[in-house]
C-alpha positions as CSV (number, residue, x, y, z in Angstrom):
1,X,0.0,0.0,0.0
2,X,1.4,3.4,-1.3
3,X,1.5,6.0,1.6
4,X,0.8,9.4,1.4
5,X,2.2,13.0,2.5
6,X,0.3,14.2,5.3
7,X,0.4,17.4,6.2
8,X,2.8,18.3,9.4
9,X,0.3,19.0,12.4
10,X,-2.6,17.7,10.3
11,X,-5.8,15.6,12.7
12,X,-5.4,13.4,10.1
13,X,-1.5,12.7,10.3
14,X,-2.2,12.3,14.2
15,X,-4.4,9.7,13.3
16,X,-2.7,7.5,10.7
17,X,0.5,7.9,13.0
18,X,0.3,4.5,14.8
19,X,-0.9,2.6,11.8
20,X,2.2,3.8,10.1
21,X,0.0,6.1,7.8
22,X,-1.7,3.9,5.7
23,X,-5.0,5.7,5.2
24,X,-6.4,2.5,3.4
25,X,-5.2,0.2,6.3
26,X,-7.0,2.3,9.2
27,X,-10.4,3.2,7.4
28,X,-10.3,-0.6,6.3
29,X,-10.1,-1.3,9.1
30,X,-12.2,0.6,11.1
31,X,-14.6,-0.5,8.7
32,X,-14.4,-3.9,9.0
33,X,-15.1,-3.6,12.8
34,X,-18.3,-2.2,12.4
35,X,-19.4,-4.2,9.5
36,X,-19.2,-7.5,11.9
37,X,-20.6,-5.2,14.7
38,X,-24.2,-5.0,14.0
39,X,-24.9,-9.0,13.4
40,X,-22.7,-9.8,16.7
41,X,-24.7,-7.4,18.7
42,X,-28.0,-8.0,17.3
43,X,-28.2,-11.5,18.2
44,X,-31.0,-10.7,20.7
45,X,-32.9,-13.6,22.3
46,X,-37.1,-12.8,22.6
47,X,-38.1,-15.2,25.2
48,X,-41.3,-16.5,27.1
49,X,-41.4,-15.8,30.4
50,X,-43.5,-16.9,33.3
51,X,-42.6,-13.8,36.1
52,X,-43.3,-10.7,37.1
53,X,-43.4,-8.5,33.3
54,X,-42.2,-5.3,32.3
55,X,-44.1,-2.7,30.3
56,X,-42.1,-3.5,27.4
57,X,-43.6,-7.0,27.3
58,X,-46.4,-8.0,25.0
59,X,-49.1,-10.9,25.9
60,X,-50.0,-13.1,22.6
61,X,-53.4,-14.2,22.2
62,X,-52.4,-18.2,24.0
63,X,-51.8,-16.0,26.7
64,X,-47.9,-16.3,25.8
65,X,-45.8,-13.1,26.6
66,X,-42.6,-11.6,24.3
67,X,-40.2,-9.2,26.0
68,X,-38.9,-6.5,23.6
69,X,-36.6,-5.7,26.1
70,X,-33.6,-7.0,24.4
71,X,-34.8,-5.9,20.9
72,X,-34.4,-2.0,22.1
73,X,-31.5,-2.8,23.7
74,X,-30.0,-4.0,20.6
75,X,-31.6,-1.5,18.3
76,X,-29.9,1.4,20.8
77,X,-26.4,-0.6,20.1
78,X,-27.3,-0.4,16.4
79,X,-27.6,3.3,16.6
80,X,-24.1,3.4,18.4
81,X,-22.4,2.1,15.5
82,X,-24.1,4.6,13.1
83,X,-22.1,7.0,15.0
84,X,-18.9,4.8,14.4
85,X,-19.8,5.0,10.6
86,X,-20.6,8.6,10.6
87,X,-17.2,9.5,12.3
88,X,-15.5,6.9,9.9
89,X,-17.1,9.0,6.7
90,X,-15.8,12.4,8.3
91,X,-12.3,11.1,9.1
92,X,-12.1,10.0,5.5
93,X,-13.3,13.5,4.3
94,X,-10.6,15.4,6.3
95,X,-8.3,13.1,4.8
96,X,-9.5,13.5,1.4
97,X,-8.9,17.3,2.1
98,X,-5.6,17.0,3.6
99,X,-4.7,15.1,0.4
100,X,-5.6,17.8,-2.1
101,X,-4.2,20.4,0.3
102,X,-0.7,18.9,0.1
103,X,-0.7,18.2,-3.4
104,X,-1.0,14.3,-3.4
105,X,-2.1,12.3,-6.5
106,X,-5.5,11.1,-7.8
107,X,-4.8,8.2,-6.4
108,X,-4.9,8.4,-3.2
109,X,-7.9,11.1,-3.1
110,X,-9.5,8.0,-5.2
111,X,-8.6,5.5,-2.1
112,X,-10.5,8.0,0.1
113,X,-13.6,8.2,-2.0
114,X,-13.8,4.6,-2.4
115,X,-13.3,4.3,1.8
116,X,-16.6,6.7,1.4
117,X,-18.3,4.6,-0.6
118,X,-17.6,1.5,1.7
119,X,-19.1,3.8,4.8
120,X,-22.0,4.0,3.3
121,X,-22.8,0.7,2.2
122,X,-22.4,0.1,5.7
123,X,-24.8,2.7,6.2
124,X,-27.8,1.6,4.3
125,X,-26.9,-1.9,5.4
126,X,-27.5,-0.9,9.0
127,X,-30.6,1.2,8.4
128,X,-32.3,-1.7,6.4
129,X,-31.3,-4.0,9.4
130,X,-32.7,-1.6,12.1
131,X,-36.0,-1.3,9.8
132,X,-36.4,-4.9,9.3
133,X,-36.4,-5.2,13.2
134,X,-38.7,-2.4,13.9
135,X,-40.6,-3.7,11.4
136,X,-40.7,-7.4,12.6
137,X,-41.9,-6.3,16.3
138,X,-44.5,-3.7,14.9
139,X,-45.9,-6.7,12.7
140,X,-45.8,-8.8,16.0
141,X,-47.8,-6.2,17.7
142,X,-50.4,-5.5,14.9
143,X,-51.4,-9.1,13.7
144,X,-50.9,-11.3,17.3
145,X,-50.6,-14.6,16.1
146,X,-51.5,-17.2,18.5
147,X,-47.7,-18.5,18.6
148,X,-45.0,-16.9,19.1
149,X,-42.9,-16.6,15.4
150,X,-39.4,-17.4,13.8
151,X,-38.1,-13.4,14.9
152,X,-34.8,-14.4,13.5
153,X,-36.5,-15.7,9.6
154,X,-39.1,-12.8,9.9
155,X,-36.2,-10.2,10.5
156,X,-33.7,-11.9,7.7
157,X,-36.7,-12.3,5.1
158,X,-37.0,-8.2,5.8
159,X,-33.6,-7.6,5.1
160,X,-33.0,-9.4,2.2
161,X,-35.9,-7.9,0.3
162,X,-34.5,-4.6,1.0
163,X,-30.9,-5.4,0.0
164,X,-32.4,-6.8,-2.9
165,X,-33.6,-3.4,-4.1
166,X,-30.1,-1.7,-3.3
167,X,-28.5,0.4,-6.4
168,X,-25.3,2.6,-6.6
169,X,-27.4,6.0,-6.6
170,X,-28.3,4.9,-2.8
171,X,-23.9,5.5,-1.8
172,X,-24.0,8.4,-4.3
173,X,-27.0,9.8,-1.8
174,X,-25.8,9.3,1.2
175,X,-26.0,12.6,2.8
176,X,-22.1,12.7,4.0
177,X,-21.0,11.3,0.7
178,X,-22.7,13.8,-1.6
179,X,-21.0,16.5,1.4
180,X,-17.4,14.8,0.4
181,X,-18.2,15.4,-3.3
182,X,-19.3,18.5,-2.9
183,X,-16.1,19.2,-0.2
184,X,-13.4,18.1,-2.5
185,X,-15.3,20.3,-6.1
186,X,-14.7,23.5,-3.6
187,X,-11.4,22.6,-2.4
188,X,-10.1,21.5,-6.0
189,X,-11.3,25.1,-6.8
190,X,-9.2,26.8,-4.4
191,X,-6.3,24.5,-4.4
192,X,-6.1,23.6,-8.4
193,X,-2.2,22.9,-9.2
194,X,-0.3,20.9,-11.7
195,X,1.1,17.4,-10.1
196,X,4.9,17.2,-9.7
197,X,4.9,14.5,-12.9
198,X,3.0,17.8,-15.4
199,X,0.1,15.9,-15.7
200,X,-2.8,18.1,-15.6
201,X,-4.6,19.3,-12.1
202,X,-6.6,16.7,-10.5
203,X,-9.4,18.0,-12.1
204,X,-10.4,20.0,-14.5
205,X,-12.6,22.9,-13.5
206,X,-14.3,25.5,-16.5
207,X,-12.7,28.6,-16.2
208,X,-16.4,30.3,-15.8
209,X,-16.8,28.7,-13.0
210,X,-13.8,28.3,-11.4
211,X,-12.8,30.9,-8.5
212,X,-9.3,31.9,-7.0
213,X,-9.1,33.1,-3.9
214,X,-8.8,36.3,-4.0
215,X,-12.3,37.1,-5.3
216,X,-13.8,34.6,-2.9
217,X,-16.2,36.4,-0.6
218,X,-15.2,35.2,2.8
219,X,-16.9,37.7,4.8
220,X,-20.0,36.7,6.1
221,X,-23.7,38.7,5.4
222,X,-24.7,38.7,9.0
223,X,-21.5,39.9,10.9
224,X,-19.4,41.8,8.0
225,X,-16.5,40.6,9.2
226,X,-14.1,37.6,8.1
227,X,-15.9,33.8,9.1
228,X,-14.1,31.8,11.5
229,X,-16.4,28.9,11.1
230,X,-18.2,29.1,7.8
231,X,-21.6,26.8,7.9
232,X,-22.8,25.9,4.5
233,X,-26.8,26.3,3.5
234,X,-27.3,23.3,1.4
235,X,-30.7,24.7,0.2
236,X,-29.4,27.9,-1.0
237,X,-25.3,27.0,-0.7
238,X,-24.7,30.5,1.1
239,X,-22.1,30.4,4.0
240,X,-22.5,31.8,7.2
241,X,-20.4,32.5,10.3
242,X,-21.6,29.4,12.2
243,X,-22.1,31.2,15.8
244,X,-24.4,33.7,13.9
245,X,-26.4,32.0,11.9
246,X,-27.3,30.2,15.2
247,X,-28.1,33.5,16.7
248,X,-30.2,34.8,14.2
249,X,-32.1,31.4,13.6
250,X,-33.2,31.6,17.7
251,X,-33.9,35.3,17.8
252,X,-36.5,34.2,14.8
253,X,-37.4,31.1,16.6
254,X,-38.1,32.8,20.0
255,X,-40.6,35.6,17.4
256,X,-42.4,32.6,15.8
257,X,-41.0,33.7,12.9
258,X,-39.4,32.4,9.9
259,X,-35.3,32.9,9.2
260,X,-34.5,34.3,5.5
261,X,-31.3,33.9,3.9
262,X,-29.4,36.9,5.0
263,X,-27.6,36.9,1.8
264,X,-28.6,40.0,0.2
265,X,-30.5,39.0,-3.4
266,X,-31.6,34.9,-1.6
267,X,-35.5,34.4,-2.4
268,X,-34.9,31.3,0.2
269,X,-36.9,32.5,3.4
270,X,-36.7,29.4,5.6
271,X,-33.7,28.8,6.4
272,X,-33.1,25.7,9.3
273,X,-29.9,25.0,11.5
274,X,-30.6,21.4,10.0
275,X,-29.4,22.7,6.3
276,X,-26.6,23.8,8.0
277,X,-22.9,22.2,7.3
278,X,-19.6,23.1,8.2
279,X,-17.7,24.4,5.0
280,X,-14.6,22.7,5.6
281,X,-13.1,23.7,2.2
282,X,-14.0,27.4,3.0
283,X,-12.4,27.9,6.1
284,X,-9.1,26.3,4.6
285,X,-8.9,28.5,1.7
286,X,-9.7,31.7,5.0
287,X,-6.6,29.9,6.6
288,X,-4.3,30.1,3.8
289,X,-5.0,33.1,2.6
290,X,-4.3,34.5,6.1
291,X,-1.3,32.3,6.3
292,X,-0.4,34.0,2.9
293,X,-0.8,37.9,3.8
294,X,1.0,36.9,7.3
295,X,3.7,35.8,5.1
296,X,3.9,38.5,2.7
297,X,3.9,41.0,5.8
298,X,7.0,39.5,7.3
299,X,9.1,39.7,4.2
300,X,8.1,43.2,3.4
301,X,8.8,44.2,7.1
């Protein structure tokens, strides 16, 4: 496995550090993990029991009782490892950005979008598990069959007929892997450079639409002054200083009013700390530039 050059200081160097700094080899495995995590955990046991019940448990018509007790147990482990997956997908996105950042190939910004792609497989794999579940015990609940059922066939007949109507345009979807696209287009923008070899930038941007940074606008609309923490409207794709935005969107709140985009010419007039998303690629190209005039001011002083 090829290893890359991450930059000095970097979260992500810090991280690759004690697996020698092969990105592959950690998010692979990391993945792994928590692939295998959901079907060990999940092996709950529903059983019939002749004591004292809980409010959780439900009495079938042969006077039989299930306890779901262990099913939310399990579905609140399930949930856990969505976090897993969801910190997996933004590790692999600050590494993505470190990569184009430092100059590296398309080949290793490629490792990182397939890592992406493996997340959310994962993703949809656990969501259609944690629905067949849910849907299993509601089923349960709604029909009360006289005995109590196969759980486990119920639950894997669920499954499969949801993995069987799995297509790519579910990954391409997934809400942090359309935000990594979207990510690497702005810092490809910012960062656009021939590799060491001549070969052409990573990728090729239009020249009407491509920005530099010096006519980026990285004040924001509410404050006037240079962001700090630029959130990303993903309805309207305006950028605000996150702290403000947040402000504003209570003020309105607290006035039982809706929030318009403060972004002078924006017809979108509900705007939602939901739509929010940290612009990652935004406050790096604020960084450099500020790295950049620092650097120009020492040499001319």
């Amino acid at each position: 496995m090829r290893r890359f050059r991450c930059p000095s200081g970097s979260p992500a160097r810090a991280l690759l550090l004690p697996l020698g700094g092969s990105v592959w080899g950690c998010l692979r495995a990391a993945a792994a993990g928590i692939r295998f995590l959901p079907f060990t955990v999940c092996t709950y046991e529903i059983s019939k029991r002749k004591q004292a019940f809980s409010s959780n448990d439900f009495k079938m018509p042969g006077g039989a009782r299930i306890s779901f007790n262990n099913v939310d147990s399990s579905l609140s482990s399930l949930k856990n490892c969505q976090s897993y997956i969801n910190t997996g997908m933004d590790i692999a996105t600050h590494v993505a950005l470190d990569l184009v950042e430092s100059f590296n190939d398309v080949e290793d910004v490629n490792s990182m979008e397939k890592v992406m792609i493996e997340y959310a497989a994962m993703d949809r794999e656990l969501n259609h598990y944690m629905r067949a579940i849910e849907e299993t015990v509601n089923q349960i609940k709604r029909e009360k069959p006289e005995n109590i059922p196969d759980l486990k066939s119920l639950v894997h007949e669920k499954f499969t007929a949801m993995e069987s109507e799995n297509s790519d345009s579910d990954l391409q979807n997934n809400e942090k892997y359309v935000y990594f696209k979207d990510q690497l287009k702005q810092m490809r923008k910012q960062f656009c450079h021939k590799s060491g070899n001549g070969e052409e930038a990573i990728e090729q941007i239009d020249e009407d639409i491509a920005v530099t940074q010096s006519q980026m606008n990285f004040i924001c609309p509410i404050t006037q002054m240079e962001m700090k923490r630029p959130v990303r409207n993903k309805i309207c794709g305006h950028t605000y200083e996150e702290d403000a935005i947040l402000k504003f969107i209570q003020t309105r709140k607290q006035q039982k009013k809706k929030v318009r985009c403060p972004k002078i010419g924006c017809s979108h007039s509900d705007v939602k700390g939901s739509d929010l998303m940290p612009d990652e690629a935004l406050k790096r190209a604020i960084d450099s530039q500020n790295k950049q005039s620092w650097s120009t001011l020492d040499e001319t002083l």
